[in-house]
HTML snippet that shows the backbone in 3Dmol.js (N, CA, C, O; Angstrom):
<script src="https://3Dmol.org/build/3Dmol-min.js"></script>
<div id="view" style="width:600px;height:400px;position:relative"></div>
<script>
const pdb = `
ATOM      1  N   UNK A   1     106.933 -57.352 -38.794  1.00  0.00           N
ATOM      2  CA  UNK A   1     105.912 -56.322 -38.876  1.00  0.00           C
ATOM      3  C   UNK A   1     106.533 -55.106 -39.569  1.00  0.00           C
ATOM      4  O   UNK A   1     107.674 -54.761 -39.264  1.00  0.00           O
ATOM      5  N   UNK A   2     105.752 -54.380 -40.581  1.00  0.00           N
ATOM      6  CA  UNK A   2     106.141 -53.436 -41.321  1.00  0.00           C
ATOM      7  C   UNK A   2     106.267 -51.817 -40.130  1.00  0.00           C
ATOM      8  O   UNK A   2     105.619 -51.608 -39.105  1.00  0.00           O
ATOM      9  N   UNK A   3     107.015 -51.194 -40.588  1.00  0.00           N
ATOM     10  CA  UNK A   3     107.153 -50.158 -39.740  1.00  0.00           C
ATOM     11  C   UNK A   3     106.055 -49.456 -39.479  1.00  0.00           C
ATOM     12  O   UNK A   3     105.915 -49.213 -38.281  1.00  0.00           O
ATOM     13  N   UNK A   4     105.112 -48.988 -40.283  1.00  0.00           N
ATOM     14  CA  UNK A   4     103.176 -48.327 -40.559  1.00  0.00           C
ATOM     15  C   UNK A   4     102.575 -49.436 -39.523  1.00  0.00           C
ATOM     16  O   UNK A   4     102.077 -49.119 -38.443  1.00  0.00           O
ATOM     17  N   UNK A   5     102.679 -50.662 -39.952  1.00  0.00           N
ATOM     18  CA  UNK A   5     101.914 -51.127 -38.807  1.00  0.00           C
ATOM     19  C   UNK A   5     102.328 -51.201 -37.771  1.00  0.00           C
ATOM     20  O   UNK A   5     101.471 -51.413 -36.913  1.00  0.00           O
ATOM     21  N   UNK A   6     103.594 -51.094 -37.341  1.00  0.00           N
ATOM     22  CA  UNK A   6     104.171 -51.137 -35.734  1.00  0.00           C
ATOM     23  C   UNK A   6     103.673 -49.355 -35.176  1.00  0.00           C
ATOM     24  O   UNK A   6     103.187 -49.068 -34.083  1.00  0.00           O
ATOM     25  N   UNK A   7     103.966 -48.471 -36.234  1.00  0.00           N
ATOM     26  CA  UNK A   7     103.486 -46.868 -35.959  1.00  0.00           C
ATOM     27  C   UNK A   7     101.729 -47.182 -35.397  1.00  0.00           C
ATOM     28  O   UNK A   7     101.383 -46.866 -34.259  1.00  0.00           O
ATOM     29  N   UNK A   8     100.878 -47.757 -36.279  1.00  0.00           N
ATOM     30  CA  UNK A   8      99.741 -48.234 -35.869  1.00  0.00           C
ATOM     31  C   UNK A   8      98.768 -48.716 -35.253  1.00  0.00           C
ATOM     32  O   UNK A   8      97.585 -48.563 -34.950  1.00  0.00           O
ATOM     33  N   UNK A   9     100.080 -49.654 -35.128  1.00  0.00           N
ATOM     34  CA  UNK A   9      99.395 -50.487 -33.156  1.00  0.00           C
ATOM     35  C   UNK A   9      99.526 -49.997 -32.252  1.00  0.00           C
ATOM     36  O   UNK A   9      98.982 -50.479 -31.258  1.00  0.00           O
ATOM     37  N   UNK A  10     100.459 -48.570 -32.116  1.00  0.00           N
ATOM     38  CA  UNK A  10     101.195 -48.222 -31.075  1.00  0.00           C
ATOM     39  C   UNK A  10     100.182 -46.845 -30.557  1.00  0.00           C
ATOM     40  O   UNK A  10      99.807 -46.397 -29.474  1.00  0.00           O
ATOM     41  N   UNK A  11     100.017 -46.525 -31.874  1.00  0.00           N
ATOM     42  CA  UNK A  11      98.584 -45.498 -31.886  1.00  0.00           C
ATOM     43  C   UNK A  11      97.338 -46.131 -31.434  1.00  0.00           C
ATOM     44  O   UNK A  11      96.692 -45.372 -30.713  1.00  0.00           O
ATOM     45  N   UNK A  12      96.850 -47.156 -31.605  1.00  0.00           N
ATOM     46  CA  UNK A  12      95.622 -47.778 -31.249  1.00  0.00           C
ATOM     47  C   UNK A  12      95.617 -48.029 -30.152  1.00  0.00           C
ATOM     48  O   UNK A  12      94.665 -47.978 -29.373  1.00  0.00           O
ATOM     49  N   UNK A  13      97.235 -48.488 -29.860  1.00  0.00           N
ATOM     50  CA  UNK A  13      97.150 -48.979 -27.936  1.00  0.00           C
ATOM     51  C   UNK A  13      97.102 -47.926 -27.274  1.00  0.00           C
ATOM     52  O   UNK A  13      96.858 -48.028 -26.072  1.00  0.00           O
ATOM     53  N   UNK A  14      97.305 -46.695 -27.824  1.00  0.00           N
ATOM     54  CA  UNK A  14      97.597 -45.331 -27.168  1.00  0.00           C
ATOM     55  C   UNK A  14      95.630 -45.268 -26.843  1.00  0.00           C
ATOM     56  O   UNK A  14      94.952 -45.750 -25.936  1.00  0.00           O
ATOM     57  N   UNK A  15      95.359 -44.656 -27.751  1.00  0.00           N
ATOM     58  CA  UNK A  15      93.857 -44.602 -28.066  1.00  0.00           C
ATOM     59  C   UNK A  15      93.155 -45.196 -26.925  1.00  0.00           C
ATOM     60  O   UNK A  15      92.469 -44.564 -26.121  1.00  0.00           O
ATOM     61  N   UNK A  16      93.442 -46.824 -26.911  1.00  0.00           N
ATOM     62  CA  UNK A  16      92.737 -47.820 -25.694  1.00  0.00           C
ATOM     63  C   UNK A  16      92.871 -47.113 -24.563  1.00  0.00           C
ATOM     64  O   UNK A  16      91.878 -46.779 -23.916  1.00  0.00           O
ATOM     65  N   UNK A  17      94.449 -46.716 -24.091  1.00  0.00           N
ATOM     66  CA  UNK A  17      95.033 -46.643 -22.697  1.00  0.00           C
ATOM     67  C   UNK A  17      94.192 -45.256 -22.433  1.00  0.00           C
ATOM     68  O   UNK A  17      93.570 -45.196 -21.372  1.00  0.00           O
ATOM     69  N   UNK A  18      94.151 -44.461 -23.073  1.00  0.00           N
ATOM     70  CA  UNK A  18      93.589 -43.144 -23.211  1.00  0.00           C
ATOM     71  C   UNK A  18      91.920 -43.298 -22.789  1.00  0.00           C
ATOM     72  O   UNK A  18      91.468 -42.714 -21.804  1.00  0.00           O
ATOM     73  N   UNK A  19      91.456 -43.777 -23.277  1.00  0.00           N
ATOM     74  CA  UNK A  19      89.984 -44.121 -23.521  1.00  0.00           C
ATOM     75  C   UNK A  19      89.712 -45.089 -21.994  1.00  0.00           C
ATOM     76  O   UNK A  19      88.564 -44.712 -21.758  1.00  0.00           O
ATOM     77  N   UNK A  20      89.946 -45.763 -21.210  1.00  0.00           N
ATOM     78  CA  UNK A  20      89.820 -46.758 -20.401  1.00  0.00           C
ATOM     79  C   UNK A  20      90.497 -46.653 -18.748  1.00  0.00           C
ATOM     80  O   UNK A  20      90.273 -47.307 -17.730  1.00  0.00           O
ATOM     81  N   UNK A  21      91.522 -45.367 -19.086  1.00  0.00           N
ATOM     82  CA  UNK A  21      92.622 -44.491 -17.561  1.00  0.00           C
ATOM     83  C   UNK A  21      92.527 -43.776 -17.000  1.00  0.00           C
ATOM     84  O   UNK A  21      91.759 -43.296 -17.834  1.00  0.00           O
ATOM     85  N   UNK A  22      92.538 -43.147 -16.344  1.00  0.00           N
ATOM     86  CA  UNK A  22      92.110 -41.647 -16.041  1.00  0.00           C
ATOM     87  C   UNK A  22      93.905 -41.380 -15.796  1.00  0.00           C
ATOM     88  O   UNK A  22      94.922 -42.074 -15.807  1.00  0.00           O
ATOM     89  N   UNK A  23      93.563 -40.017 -15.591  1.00  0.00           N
ATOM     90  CA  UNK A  23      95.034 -39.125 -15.830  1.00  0.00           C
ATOM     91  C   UNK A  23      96.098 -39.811 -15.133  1.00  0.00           C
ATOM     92  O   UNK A  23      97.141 -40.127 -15.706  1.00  0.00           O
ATOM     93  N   UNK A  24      95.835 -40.083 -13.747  1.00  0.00           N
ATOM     94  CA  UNK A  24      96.911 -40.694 -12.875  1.00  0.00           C
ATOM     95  C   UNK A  24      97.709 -41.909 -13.370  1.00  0.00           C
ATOM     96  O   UNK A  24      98.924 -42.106 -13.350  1.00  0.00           O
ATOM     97  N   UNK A  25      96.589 -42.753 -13.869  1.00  0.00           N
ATOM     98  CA  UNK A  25      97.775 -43.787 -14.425  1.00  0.00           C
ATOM     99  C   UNK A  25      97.430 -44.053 -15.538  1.00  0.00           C
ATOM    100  O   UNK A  25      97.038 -45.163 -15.900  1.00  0.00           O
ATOM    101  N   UNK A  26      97.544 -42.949 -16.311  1.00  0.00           N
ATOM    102  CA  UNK A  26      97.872 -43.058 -17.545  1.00  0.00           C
ATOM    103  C   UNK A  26      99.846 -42.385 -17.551  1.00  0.00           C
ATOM    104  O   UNK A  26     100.886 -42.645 -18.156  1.00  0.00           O
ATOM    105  N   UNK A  27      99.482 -41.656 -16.714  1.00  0.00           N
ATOM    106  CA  UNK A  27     101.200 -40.777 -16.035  1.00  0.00           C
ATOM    107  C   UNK A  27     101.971 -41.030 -15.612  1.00  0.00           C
ATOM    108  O   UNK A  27     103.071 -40.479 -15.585  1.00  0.00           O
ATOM    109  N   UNK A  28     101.368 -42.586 -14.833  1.00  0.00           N
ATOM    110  CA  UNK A  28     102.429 -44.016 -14.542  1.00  0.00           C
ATOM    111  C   UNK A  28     102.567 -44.596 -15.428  1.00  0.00           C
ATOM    112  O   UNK A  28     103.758 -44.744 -15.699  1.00  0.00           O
ATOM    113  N   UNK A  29     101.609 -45.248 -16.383  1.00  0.00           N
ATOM    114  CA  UNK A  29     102.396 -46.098 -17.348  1.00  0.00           C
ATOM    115  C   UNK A  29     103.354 -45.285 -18.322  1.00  0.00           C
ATOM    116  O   UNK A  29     104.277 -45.793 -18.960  1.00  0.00           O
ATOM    117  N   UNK A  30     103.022 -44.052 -18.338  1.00  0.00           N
ATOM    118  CA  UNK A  30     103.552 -43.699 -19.263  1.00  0.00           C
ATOM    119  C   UNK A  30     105.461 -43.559 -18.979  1.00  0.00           C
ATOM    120  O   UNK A  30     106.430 -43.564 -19.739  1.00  0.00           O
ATOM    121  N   UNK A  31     105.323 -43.469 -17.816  1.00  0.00           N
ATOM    122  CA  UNK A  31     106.678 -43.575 -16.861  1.00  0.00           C
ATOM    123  C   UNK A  31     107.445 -44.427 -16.985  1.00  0.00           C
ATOM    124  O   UNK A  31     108.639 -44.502 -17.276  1.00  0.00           O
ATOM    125  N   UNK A  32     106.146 -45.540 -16.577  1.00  0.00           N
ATOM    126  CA  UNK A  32     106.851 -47.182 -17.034  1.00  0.00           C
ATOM    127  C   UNK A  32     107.286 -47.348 -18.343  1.00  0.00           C
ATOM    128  O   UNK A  32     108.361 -47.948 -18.369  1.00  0.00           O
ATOM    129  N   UNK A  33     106.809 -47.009 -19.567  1.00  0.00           N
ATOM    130  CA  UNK A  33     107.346 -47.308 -20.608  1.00  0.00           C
ATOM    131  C   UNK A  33     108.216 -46.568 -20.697  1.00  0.00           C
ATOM    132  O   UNK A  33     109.230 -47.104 -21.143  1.00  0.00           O
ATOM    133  N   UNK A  34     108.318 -45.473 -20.462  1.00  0.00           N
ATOM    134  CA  UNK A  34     109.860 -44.489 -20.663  1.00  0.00           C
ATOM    135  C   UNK A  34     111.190 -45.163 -19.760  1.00  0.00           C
ATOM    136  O   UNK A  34     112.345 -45.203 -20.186  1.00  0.00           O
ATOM    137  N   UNK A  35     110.859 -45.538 -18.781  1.00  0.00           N
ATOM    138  CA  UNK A  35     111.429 -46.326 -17.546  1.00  0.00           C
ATOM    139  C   UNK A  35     112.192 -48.013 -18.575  1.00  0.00           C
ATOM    140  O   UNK A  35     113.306 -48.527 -18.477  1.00  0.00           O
ATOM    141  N   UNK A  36     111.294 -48.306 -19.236  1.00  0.00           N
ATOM    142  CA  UNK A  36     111.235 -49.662 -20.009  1.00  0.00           C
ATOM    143  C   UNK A  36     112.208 -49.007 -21.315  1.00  0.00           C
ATOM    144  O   UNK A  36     113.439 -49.001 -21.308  1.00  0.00           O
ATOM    145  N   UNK A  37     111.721 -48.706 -21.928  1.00  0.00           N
ATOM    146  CA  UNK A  37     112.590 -48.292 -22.863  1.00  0.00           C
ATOM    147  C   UNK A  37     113.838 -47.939 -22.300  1.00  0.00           C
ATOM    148  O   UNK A  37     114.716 -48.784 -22.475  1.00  0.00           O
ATOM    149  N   UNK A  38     114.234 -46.689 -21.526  1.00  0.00           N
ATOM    150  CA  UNK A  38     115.268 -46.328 -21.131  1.00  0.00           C
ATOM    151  C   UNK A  38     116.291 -47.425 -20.662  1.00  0.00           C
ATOM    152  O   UNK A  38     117.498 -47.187 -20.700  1.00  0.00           O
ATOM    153  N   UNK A  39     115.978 -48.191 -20.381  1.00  0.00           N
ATOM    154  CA  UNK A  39     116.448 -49.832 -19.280  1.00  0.00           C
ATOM    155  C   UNK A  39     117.316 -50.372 -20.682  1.00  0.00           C
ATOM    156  O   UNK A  39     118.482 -50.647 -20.965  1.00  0.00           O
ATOM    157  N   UNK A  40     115.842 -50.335 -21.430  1.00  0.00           N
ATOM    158  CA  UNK A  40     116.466 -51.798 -22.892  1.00  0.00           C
ATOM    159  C   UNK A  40     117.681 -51.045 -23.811  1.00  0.00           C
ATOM    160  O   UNK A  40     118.525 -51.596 -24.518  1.00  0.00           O
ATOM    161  N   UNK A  41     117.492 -49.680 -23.572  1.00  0.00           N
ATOM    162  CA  UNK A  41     118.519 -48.907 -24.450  1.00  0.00           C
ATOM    163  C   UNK A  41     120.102 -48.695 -23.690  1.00  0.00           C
ATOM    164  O   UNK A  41     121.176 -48.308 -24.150  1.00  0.00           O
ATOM    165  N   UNK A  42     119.578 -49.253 -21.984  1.00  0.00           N
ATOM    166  CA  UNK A  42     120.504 -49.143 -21.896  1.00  0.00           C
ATOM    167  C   UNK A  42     121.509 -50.757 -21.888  1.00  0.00           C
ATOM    168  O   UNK A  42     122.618 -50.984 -22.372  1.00  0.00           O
ATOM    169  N   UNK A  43     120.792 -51.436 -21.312  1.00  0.00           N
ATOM    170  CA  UNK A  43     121.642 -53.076 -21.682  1.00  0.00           C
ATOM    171  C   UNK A  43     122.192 -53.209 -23.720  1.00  0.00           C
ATOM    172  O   UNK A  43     122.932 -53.925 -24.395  1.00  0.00           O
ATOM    173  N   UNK A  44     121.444 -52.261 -23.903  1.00  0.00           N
ATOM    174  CA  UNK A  44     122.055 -52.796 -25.719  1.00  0.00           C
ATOM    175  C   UNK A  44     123.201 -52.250 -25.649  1.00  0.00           C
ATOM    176  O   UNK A  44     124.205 -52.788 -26.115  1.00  0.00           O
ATOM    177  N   UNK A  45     123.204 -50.747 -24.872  1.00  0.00           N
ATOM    178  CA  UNK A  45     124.475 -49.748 -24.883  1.00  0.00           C
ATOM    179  C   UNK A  45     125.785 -50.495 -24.500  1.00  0.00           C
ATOM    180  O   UNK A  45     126.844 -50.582 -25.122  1.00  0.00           O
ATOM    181  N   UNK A  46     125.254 -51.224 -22.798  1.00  0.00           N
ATOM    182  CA  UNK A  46     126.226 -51.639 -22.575  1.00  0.00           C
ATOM    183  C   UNK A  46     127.242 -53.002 -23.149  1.00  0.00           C
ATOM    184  O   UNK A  46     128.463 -53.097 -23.279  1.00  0.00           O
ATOM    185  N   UNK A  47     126.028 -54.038 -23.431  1.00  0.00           N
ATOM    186  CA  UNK A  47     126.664 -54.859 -24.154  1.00  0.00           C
ATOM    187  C   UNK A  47     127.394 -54.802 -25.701  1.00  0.00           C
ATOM    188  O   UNK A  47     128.163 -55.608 -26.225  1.00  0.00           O
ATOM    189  N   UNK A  48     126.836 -53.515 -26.213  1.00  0.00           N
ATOM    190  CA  UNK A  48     127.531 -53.238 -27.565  1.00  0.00           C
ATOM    191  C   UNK A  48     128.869 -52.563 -26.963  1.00  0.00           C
ATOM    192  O   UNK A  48     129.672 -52.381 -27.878  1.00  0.00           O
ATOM    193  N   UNK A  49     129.322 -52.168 -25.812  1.00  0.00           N
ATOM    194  CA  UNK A  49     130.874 -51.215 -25.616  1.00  0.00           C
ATOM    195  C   UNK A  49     131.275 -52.528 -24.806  1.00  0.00           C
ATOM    196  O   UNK A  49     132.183 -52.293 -24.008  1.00  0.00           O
ATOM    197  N   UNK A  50     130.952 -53.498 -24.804  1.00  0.00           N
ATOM    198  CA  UNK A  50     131.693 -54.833 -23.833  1.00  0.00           C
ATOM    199  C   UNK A  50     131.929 -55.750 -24.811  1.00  0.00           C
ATOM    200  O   UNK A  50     132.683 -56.695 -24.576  1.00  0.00           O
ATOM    201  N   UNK A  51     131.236 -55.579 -26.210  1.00  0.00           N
ATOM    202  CA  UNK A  51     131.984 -56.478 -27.529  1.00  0.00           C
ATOM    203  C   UNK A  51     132.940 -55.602 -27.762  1.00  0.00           C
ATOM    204  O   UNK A  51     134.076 -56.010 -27.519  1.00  0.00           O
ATOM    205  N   UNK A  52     132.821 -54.372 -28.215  1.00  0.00           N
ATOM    206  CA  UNK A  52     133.663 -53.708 -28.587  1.00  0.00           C
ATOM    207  C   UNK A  52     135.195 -53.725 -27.871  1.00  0.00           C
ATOM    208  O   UNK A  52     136.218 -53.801 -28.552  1.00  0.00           O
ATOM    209  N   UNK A  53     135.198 -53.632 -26.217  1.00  0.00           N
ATOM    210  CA  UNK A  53     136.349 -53.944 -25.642  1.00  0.00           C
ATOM    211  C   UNK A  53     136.707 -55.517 -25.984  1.00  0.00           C
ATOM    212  O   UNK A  53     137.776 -55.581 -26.592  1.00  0.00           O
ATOM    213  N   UNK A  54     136.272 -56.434 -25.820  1.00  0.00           N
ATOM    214  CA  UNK A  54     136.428 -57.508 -26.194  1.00  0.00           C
ATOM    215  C   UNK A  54     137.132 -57.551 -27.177  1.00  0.00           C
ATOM    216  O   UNK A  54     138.150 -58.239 -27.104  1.00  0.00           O
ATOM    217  N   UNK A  55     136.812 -56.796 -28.488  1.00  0.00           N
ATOM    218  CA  UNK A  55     137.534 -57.315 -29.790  1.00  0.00           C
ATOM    219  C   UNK A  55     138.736 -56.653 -29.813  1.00  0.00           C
ATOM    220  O   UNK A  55     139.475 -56.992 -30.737  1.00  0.00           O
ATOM    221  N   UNK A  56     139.264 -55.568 -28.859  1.00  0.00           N
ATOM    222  CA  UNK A  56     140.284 -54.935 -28.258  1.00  0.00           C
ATOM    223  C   UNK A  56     141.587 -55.457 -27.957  1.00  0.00           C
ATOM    224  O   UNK A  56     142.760 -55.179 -28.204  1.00  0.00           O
ATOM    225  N   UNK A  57     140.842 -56.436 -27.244  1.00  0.00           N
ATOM    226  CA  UNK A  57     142.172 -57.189 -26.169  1.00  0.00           C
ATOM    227  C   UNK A  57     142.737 -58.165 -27.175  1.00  0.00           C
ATOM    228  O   UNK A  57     143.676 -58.898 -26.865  1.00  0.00           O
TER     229      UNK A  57
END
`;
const viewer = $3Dmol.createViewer("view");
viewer.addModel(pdb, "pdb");
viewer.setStyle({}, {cartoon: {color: "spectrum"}});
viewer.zoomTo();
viewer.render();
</script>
């Protein structure tokens, strides 16, 4: 997927969640995805400094 259309879908799903939530859990998911993201950024972190020691030894 081209980067415009990943910017795109991400806007449209926004739009949906917006349109269909009311405030409260729109303030949870939005948690959850920060929660989600934060998680995946962090297993990449860690497994990229556990190759890195690896190629160390």
């Amino acid at each position: 997927m081209k980067s415009c259309e990943l910017v795109n879908l991400i806007s449209m799903l926004t739009c949906l969640i917006v349109e269909n939530y009311d405030d409260e859990e729109i303030g949870l998911l939005a948690a959850i995805f920060t929660q989600l993201g934060d998680s995946l950024a962090t297993i990449l972190a860690n497994e990229a400094l556990n190759e890195a020691c690896k190629k160390k030894e």
